[in-house]
N, C-alpha and C positions, 0 to 999 in steps of 0.2 A: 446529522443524526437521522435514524430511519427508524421506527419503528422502535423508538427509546432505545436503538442500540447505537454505538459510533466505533468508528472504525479510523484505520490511517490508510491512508492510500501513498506510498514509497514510487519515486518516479525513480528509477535506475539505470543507469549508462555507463560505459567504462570510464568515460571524465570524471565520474563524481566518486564510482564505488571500486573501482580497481581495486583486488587486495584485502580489501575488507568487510569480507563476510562473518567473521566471528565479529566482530564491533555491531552489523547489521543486523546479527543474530539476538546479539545482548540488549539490543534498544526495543526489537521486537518483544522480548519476553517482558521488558519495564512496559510496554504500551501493553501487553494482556494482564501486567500486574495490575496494571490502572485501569482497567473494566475495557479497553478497547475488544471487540467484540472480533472485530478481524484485522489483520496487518495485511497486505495486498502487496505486492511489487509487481511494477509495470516497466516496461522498456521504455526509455525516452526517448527510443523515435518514434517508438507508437503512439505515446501521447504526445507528440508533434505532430503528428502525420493525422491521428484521430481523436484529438480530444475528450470529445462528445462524447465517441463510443467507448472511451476506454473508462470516464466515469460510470455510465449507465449500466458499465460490466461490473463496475466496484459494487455500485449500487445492488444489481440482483444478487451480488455473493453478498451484501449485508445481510439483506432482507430473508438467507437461507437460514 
């Protein structure tokens, strides 16, 4: 939570989401039904490769 807002941060790679973007689509719109503030999807070798920075980029798009 940032700034009394929360958010989901979506780690994405073709092992986990092959195929299913309309299912990815439908879970995001349930997390903004539920007050999430932003849904984010990242690549996951990015966040393998950068952890760190790939939170602290979640983090400034909360905080917009």
């Amino acid at each position: 939570m940032v700034d009394g807002k929360w958010g989901v941060l979506e780690v994405d790679g073709e092992q986990w989401h092959a195929g299913l973007a309309a299912r990815d689509h439908e879970r995001d719109r349930a997390f903004h039904f539920h007050g999430a503030a932003k849904v984010q999807r990242f690549d996951a070798g990015e966040c393998f490769e950068n952890a760190d920075g790939v939170v602290a980029r979640f983090i400034a798009l909360l905080r917009r």
